[in-house]
C-alpha positions as CSV (number, residue, x, y, z in Angstrom):
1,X,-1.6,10.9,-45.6
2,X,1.0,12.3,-43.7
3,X,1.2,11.5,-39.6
4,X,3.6,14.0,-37.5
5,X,5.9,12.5,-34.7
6,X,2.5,13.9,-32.5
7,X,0.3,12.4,-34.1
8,X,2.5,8.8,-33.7
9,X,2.7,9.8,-30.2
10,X,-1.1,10.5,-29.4
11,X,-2.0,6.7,-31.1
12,X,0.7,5.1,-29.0
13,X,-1.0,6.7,-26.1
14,X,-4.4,5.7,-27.4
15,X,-3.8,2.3,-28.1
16,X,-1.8,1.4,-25.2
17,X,-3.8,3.4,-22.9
18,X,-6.9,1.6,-24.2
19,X,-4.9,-2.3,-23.6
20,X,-3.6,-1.4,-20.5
21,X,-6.9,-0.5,-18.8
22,X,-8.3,-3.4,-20.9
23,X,-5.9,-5.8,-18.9
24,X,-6.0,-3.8,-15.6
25,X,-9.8,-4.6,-15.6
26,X,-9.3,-8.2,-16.4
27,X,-6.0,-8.5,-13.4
28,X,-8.3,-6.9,-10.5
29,X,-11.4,-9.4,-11.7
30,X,-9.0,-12.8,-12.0
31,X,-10.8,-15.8,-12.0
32,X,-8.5,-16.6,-8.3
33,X,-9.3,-14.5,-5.2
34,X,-5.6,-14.4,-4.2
35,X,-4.8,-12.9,-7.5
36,X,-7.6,-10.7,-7.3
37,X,-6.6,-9.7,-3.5
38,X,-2.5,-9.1,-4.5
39,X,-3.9,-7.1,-7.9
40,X,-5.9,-4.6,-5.8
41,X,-3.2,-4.5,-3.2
42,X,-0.8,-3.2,-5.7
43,X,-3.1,-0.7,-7.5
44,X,-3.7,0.2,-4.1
45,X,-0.4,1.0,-2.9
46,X,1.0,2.3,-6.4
47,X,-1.6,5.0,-6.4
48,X,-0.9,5.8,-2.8
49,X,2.7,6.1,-3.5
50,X,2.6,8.0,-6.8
51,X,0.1,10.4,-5.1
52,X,2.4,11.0,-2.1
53,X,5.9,11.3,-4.0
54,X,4.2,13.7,-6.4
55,X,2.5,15.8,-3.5
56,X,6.0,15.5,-1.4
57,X,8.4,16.2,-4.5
58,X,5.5,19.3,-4.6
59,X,6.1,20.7,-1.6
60,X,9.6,19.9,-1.6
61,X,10.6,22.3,-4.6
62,X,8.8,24.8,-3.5
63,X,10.7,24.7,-0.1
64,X,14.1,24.5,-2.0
65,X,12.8,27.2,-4.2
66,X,12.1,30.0,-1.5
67,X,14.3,28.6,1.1
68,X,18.1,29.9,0.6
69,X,20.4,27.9,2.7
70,X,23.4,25.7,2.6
71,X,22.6,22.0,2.0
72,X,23.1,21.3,6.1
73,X,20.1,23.7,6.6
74,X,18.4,21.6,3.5
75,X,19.1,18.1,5.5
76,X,17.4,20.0,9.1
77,X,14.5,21.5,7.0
78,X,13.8,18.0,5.3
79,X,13.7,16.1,8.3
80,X,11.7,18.6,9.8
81,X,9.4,18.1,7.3
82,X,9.2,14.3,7.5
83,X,8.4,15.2,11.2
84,X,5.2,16.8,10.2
85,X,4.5,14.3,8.1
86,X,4.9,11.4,11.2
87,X,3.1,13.5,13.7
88,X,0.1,14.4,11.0
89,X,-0.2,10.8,10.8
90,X,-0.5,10.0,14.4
91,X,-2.7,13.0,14.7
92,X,-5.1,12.1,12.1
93,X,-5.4,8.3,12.6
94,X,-6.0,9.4,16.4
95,X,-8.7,11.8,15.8
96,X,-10.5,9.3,12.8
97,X,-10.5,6.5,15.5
98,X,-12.4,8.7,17.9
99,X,-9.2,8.8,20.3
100,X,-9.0,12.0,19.9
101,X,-12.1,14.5,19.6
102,X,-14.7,11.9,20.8
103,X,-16.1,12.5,24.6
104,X,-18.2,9.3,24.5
105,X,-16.5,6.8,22.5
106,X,-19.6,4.5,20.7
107,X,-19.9,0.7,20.8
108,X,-17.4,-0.7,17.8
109,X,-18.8,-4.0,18.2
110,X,-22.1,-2.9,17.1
111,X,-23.3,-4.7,14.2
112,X,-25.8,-3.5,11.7
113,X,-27.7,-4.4,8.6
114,X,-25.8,-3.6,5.0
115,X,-26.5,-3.8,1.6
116,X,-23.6,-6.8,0.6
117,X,-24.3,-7.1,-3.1
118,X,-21.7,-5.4,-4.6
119,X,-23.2,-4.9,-7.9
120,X,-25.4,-2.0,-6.4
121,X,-24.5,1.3,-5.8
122,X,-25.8,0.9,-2.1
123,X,-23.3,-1.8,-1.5
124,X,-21.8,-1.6,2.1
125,X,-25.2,1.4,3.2
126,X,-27.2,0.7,6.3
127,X,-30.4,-0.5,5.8
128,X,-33.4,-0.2,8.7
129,X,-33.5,-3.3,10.9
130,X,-37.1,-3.6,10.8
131,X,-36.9,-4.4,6.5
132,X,-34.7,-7.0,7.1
133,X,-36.6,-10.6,6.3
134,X,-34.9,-12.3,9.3
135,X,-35.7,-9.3,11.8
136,X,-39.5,-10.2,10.4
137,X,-39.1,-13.1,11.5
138,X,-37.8,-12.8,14.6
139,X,-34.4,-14.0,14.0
140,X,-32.2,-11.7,15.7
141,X,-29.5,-14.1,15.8
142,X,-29.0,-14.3,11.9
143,X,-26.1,-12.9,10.6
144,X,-27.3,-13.0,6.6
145,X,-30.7,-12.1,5.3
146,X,-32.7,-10.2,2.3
147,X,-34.7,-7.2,2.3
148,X,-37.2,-6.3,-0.5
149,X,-36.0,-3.1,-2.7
150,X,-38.4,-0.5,-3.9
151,X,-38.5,-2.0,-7.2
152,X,-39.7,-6.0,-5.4
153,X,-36.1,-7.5,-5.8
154,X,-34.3,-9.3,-3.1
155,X,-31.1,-8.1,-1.9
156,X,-28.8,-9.9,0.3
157,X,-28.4,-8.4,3.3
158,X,-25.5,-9.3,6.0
159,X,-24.9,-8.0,9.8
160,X,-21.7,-6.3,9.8
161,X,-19.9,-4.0,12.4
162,X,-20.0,-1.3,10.5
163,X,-18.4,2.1,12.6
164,X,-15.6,-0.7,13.6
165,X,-14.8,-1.0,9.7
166,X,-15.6,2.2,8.9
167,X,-12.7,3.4,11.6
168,X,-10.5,0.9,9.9
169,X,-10.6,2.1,6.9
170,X,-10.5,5.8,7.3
171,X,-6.8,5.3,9.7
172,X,-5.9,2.6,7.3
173,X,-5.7,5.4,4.1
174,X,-4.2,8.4,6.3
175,X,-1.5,6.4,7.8
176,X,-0.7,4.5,4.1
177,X,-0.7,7.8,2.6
178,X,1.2,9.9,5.2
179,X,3.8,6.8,5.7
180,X,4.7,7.4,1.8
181,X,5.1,11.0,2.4
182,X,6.7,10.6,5.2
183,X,9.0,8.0,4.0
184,X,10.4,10.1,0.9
185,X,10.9,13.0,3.0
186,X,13.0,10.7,5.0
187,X,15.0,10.1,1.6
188,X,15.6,13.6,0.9
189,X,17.1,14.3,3.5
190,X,19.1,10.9,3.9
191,X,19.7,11.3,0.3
192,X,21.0,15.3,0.9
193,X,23.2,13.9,3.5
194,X,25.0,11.5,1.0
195,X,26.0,14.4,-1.4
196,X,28.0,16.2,0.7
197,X,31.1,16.1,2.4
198,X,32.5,13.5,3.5
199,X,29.7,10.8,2.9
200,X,30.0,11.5,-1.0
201,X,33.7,10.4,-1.5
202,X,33.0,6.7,-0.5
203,X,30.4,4.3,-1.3
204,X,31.1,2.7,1.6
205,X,31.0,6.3,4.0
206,X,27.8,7.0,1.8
207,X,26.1,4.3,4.5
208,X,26.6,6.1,6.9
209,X,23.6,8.6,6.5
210,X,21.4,5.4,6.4
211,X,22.1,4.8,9.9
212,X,21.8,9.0,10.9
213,X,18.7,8.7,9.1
214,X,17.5,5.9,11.2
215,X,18.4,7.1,14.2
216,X,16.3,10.6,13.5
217,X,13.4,8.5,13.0
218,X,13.4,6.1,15.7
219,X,13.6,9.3,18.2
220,X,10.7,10.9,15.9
221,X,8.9,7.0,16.6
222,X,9.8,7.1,20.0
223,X,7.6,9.7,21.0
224,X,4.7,8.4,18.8
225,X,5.1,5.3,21.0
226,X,4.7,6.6,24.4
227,X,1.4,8.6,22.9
228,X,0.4,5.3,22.0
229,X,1.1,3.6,25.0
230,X,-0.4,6.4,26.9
231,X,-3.5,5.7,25.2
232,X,-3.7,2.4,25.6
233,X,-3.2,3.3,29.7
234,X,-5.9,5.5,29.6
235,X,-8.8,3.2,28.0
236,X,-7.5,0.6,30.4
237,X,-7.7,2.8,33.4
238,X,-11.2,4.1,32.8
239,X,-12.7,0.3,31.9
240,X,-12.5,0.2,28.2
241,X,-11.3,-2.6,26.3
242,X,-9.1,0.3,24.0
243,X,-10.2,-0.8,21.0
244,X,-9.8,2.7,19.5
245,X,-6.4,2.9,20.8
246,X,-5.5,-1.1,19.4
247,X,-6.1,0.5,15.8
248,X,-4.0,3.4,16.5
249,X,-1.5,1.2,17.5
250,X,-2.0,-1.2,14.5
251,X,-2.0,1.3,12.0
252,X,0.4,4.0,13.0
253,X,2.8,0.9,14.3
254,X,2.9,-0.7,10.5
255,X,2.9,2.7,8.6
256,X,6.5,3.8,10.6
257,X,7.2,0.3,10.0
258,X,7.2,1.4,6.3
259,X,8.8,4.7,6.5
260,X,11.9,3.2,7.9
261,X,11.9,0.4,5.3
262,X,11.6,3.1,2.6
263,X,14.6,5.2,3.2
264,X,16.7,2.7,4.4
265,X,16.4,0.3,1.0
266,X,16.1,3.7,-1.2
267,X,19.4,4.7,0.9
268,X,20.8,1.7,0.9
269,X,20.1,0.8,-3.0
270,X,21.7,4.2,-4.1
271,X,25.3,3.4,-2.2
272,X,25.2,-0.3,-4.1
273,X,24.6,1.7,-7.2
274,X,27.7,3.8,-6.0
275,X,30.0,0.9,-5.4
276,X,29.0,-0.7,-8.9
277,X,28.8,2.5,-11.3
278,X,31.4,4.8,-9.4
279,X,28.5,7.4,-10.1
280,X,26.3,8.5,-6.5
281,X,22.9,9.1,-8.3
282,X,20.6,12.0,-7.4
283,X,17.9,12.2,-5.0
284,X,15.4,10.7,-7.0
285,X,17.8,7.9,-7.7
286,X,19.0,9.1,-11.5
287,X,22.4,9.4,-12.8
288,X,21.8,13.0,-14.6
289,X,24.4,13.6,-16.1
290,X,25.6,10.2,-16.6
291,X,28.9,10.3,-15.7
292,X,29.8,6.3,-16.7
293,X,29.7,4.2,-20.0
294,X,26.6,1.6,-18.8
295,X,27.7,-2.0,-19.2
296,X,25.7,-4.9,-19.3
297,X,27.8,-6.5,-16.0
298,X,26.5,-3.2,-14.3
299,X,23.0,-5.1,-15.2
300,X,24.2,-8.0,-13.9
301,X,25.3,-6.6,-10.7
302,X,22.8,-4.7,-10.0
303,X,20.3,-7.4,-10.5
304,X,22.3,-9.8,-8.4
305,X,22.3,-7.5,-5.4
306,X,18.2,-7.0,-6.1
307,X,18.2,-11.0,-5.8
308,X,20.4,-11.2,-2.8
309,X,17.9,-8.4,-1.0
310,X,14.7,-11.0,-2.4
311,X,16.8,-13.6,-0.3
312,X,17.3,-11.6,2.4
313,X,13.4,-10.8,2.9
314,X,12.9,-14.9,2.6
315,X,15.0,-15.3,5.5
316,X,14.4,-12.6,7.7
317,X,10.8,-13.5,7.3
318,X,11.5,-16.9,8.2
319,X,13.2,-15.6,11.9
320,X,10.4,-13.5,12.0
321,X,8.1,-16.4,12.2
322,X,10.8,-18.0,14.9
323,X,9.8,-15.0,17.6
324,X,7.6,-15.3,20.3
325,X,4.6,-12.2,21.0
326,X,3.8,-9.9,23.6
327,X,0.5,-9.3,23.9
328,X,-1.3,-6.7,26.5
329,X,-4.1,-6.9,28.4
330,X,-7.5,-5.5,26.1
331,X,-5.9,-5.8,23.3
332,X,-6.3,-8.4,20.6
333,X,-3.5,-10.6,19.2
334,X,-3.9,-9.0,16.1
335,X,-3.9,-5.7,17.3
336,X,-1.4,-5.6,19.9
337,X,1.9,-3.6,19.9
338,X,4.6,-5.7,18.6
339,X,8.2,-6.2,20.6
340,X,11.2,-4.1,19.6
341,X,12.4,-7.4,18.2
342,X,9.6,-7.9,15.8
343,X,9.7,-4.8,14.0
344,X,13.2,-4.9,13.7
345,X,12.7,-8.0,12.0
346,X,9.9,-6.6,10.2
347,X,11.8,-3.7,9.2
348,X,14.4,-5.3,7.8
349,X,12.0,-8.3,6.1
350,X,10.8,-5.0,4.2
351,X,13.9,-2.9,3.7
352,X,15.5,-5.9,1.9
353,X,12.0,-6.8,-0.6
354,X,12.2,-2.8,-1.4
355,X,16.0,-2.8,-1.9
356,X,15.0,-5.8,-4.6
357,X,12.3,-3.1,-6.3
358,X,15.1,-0.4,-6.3
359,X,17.7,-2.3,-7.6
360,X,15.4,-4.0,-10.5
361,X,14.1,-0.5,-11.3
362,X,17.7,0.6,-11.8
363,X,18.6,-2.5,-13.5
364,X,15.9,-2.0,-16.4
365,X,16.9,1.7,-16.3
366,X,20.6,0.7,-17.3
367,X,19.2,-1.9,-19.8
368,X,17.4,0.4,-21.3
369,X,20.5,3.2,-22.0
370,X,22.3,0.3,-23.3
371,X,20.0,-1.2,-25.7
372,X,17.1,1.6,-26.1
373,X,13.5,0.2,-27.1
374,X,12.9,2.1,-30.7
375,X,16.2,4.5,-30.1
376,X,14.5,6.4,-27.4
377,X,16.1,8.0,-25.1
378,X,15.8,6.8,-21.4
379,X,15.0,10.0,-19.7
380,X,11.9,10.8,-22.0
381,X,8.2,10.7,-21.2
382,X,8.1,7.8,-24.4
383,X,10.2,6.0,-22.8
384,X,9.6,6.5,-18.9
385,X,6.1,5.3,-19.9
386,X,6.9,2.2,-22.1
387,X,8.8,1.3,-19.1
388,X,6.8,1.2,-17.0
389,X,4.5,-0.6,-18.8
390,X,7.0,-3.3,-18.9
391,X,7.5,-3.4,-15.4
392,X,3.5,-3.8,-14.5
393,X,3.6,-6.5,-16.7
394,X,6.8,-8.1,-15.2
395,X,5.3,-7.2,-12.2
396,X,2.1,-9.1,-12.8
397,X,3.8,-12.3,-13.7
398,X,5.4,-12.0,-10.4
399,X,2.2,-11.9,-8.3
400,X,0.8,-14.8,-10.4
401,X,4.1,-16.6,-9.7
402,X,3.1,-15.8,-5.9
403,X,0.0,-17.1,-6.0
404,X,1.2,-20.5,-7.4
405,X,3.7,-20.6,-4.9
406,X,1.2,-20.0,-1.8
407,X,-1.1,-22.6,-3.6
408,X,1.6,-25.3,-3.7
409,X,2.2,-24.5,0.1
410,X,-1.0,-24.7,1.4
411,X,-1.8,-27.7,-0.9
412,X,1.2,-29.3,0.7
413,X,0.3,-28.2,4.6
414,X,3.2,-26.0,4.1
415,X,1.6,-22.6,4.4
416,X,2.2,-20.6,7.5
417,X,2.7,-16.9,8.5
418,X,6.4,-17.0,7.5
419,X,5.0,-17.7,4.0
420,X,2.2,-15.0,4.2
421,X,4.9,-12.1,5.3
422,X,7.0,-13.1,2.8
423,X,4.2,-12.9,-0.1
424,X,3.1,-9.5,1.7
425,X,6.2,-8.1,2.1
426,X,7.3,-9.4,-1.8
427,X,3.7,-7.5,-3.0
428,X,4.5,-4.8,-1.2
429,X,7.9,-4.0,-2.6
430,X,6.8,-4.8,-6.4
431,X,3.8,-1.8,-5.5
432,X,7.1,0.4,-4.9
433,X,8.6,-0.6,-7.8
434,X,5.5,0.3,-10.1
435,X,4.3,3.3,-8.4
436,X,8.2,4.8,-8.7
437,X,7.8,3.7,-12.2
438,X,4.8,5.4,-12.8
439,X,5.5,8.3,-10.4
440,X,8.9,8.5,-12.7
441,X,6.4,9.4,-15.8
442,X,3.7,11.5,-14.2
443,X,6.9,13.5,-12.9
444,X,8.0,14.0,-16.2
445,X,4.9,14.3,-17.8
446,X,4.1,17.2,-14.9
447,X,7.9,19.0,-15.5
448,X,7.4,19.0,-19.2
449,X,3.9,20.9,-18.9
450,X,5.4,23.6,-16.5
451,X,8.0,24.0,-18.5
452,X,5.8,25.9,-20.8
453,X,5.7,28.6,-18.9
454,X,9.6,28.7,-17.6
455,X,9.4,32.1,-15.1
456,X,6.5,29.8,-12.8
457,X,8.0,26.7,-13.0
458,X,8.3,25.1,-9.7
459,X,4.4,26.9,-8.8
460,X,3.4,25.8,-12.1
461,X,4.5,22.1,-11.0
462,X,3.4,22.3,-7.3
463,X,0.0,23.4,-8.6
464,X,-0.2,20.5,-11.5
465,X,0.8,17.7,-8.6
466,X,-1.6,19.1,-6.2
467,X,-4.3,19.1,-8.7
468,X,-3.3,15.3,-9.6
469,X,-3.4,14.6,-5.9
470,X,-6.6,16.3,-5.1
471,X,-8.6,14.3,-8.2
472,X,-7.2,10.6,-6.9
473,X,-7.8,10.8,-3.7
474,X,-11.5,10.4,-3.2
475,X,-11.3,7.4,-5.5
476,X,-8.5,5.6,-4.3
477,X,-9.5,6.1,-0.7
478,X,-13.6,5.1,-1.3
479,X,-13.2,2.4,-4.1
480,X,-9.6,0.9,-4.5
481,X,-8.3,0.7,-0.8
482,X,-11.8,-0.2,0.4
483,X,-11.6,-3.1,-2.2
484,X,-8.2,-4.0,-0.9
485,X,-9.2,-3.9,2.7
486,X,-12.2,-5.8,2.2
487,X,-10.3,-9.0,0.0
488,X,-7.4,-8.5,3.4
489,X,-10.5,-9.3,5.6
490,X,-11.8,-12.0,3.2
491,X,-8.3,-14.2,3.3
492,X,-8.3,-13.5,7.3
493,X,-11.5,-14.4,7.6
494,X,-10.8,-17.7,5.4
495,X,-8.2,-18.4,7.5
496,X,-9.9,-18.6,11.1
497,X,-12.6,-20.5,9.2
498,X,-13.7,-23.6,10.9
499,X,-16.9,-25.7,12.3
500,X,-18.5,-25.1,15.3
501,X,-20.4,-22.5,16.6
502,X,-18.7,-19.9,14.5
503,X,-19.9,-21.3,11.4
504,X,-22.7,-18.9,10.9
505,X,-20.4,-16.1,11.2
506,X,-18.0,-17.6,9.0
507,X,-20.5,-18.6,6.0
508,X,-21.3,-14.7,6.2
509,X,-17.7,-13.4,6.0
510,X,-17.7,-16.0,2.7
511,X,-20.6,-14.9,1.4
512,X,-19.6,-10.9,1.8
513,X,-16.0,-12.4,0.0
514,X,-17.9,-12.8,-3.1
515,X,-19.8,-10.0,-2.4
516,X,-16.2,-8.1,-2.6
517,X,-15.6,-9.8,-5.7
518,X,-18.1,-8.4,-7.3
519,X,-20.9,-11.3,-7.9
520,X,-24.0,-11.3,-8.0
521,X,-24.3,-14.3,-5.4
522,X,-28.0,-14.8,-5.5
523,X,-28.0,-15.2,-8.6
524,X,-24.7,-16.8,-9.6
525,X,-25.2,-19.9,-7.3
526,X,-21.2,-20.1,-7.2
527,X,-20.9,-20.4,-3.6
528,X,-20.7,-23.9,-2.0
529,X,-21.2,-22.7,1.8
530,X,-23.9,-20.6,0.4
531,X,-25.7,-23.5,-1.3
532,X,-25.3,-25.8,1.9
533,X,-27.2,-23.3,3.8
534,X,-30.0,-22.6,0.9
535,X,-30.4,-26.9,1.3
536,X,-30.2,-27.1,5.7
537,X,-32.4,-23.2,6.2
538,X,-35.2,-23.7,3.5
539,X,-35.7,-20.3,3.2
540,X,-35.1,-17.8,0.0
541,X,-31.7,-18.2,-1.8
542,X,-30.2,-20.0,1.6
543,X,-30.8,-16.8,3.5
544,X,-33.3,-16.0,6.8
C-alpha cells in the first residue's frame, strides 16, 4: 500500500492533533493550582490574540484592498483604525459595567446563592434562597451551604456576589480582546512608518516610529482618561462609592497598558532584527524574500537581546515594586487609577517580557531556515505548525520553571508583588509568543484555502477569519477566560487569607478554588479547611 504526501500529512495532523489535546488536557488539570492558573492564563490569552490578529489582519486587507492611497494615507488610516478599536473598548467595558446605559445602577455587593460544584452543568447558576439548607435553618450569615437537587443529591452551595463578577468578567473579555486588536493596529501602522523614507535606511532611524507611535496613543489614552476620571467624579458627586466606574478604570487602564507594550516590543524587536540581519522584516515580522544568508550568530544575537529584554522585565519589575500608590477616595486599592509613573513602569516591565517573546520567536524562525526539521521549508503550513508545537512545549517548561521559582520564594519568605509582576508579566509574554505562533499557522492555513479561488482572495480570507472568530468567541469568553478569572480570584483570595473574623469568608473562597479546579469536593474530601469545618459545624459534609 501506497500513502500520498496527503495522506502523510493528514496522519501527522491526526496523530499530533490527537497528543497535543491529550497533553493540553492534562497542562490545564495539573496536579498544582499555580500551574493550573498560568496554563489557563496562557490558553486564555493565546486564543484572545490569535482571534484578534486574525480578525484585525481581516479587516486590514480588505482596507488595503479597496483603499488606493500612498503608504502616508496607509499610516493615517491604520491609526485611525486602532482608534476605533481604543474607543470601542472604552465604550463597551462602559456600557457592560452599567456606566453607561444603566439609569439605576443595582447593588454590586449583593451576594447570592450559586451552584459551586463545578462538575455540573449549573455550576456558577443562581439557585432560590429559600432551598438553601442554611436559609432553612436560619443561618443567614453562612457563606457555604447545600441544597437538595431534583434527583435527592446534595450540592454545595456558596454565597457569591454574583452581578459584581458577572460585570468583571464581561469588561474583562472586551477590553482583552479589543487591547489585542488594538494593539496590532498600532503595529501596522508603526510598522508602515518604518518602511518608508527615511526611517527604513537605518536601524537606528527605524526607532523612531516607536516613539511617533507612542505618542499617537498616549493622546488617543489621554482622552480615555479624562472619561474615566469624569466618571469616577460623577459617582462620587451623586454619593456612590463608583464601583462601576473602579472596573472601568481597572480594566480599560491595564488593556492600554497592553496595547502600548505590544507595538512598542513588536516595533522595537523588528529594528534589533534590522541592526543584526541588515534585512527590515515585513509587517508581520517575516523576512519574505529573505534577503540575507541566516547564520547561527544571528541565532545567537537574536536570542541574547530576547535575554537582555527577560532581564530588563526583572528589573523594571523590581522599581516597580520600589513606587509608592495613589489611591482615591471610593475606590479600592485594587481598583484605583494608577500614577503616570506606575504605568510607565508597567509599560515598560511588559514591552521588555514581549520583546523576549518576539525575539525567541525570530530566533527559532532563523534556526529553523538554517537547519530545517525533515527539509521543510520554514514558510509552510508543516512547518509553521511543527513550530509551534515546539514552542507550546518550550513554552510549558517555562511556566513550570515559574512555578518552581515562585515556590522556592514563598517557601523562603521571599515572595512579594515584585515577584508576582514579574511571573505575570513573563506568562503574559510567552501567551504572545504562542498565540503569534499559532496565529502564524492559522494565517497560513486561512491564505492557502482562499487561494483556491485567486479572483476573491482577500473576501475569501476576511470571510474564513471572521468565521474563525465568530465560532471561538462564545467559548473562549464563557469557559476559558471565566476559568482564568476564577483561578486569578482563587490566588488573590489565598493571598489575603488569614484568621479572624474573615475566616468564614476565606474557607468559602477555598472551597469555590477547588470548585474552579474542577473537584468534586464533597466527595473528594481533599480540602483541609473544608474538613476543619465538617469536624467544628457538625453538619453535612462541613457545610450549614
Amino acid at each position: 500500500e501506497e500513502f500520498t504526501p496527503v495522506d502523510i500529512d493528514a496522519a501527522c495532523m491526526l496523530l499530533g492533533g490527537v497528543t497535543s489535546v491529550t497533553l493540553l488536557f492534562q497542562l490545564v488539570n495539573w496536579d498544582d493550582d499555580d500551574v493550573r492558573r498560568y496554563a489557563w492564563k496562557v490558553v486564555s490569552n493565546t486564543i484572545s490574540i490569535f482571534m484578534a490578529v486574525l480578525f484585525f489582519q481581516g479587516n486590514n486587507k480588505v482596507i488595503r484592498a479597496v483603499v488606493n492611497t500612498s503608504d502616508g494615507g496607509f499610516i493615517f488610516i491604520e491609526f485611525a483604525h486602532c482608534g476605533v478599536y481604543v474607543v470601542g473598548m472604552l465604550l463597551a467595558v462602559a456600557f457592560t459595567t452599567g456606566v453607561f446605559g444603566e439609569a439605576i445602577p443595582p447593588n454590586l455587593e449583593e451576594e447570592k446563592w450559586t451552584v459551586a460544584d463545578a462538575m455540573l452543568v449549573t455550576y456558577g447558576d443562581e439557585v432560590p434562597a429559600h432551598t438553601v439548607r442554611a436559609v432553612q435553618r436560619g443561618d443567614f450569615e453562612a457563606t457555604k451551604s447545600i441544597i437538595v437537587d431534583k434527583w435527592g443529591m446534595e450540592v454545595a452551595v456558596a454565597r457569591l456576589p454574583v452581578e459584581l463578577q458577572r460585570r468583571k468578567r464581561s469588561s474583562k473579555m472586551w477590553s482583552t480582546l479589543l487591547a489585542h486588536m488594538a494593539g496590532f493596529a498600532a503595529i501596522a501602522a508603526g510598522s508602515t512608518m518604518q518602511h518608508i523614507e527615511p526611517f527604513k535606511s537605518s536601524p537606528l532611524l527605524t526607532l523612531v516610529p516607536v516613539g511617533l507611535t507612542v505618542g499617537v496613543m498616549i493622546i488617543f489614552f489621554q482622552g480615555s482618561r479624562l472619561i474615566r476620571a469624569e466618571m469616577k467624579a460623577q459617582a462620587l458627586r451623586t454619593g456612590r462609592k463608583g464601583r462601576r466606574a473602579a472596573i472601568v478604570v481597572e480594566s480599560v487602564g491595564e488593556a492600554e497598558n497592553d496595547v502600548l507594550a505590544l507595538a512598542i516590543s513588536f516595533l522595537t524587536a523588528q529594528a534589533v532584527r534590522f541592526s543584526i540581519s541588515g534585512q527590515l522584516p515585513n509587517g508581520e515580522g517575516i523576512e519574505d524574500p529573505l534577503k540575507f544568508e541566516v547564520q547561527w550568530r544571528h541565532v545567537y544575537l537574536i536570542g541574547g537581546a530576547g535575554l537582555l529584554f527577560m532581564l530588563g522585565s526583572i528589573l523594571l519589575s523590581s522599581i516597580r515594586g520600589m513606587l509608592p500608590s495613589e489611591g482615591g477616595p471610593g475606590v479600592e486599592e485594587d481598583e484605583e487609577e494608577d500614577t503616570i509613573a506606575e504605568r510607565a513602569v508597567d509599560v515598560l516591565m511588559n514591552t521588555c517580557a514581549m520583546g523576549f517573546a518576539w525575539c525567541m520567536f525570530s530566533a527559532a524562525r532563523w534556526a529553523w531556515i538554517i537547519s530545517p526539521l525533515f527539509k521543510i521549508h520554514v514558510m509552510s503550513i508543516d512547518a509553521r505548525v511543527i513550530l509551534a508545537l515546539i514552542l507550546s512545549f518550550a513554552c510549558f517548561f517555562i511556566v513550570y520553571g515559574l512555578d518552581k521559582i515562585d515556590d522556592a520564594l514563598r517557601a523562603t519568605g521571599g515572595a512579594s508583588k515584585s515577584a508576582a509582576r514579574t511571573i505575570t508579566s513573563i506568562v503574559s509574554a510567552v501567551s504572545v509568543l504562542v498565540g503569534f505562533a499559532w496565529e502564524h499557522s492559522f494565517d497560513g492555513a486561512v491564505t492557502a484555502v482562499a487561494d483556491l479561488n485567486p479572483a476573491h482572495s482577500v473576501l475569501l480570507k476576511f470571510g474564513l477569519g471572521l468565521f474563525v472568530f465568530v465560532f471561538l468567541l462564545r467559548p473562549w469568553r464563557k469557559y476559558i477566560l471565566r476559568r482564568s478569572m476564577q483561578l486569578d480570584e482563587l490566588k488573590e483570595l489565598r493571598d489575603k487569607k488569614s484568621v479572624g473574623p474573615e475566616r468564614n469568608t476565606l474557607l468559602a473562597a477555598g472551597y469555590l478554588g477547588h470548585a474552579a479546579r474542577g473537584d468534586n469536593m464533597y466527595l473528594s474530601g481533599r480540602m483541609p479547611e473544608f474538613q476543619l469545618v465538617q469536624r467544628t459545624s457538625g453538619g453535612c459534609c462541613g457545610a450549614s
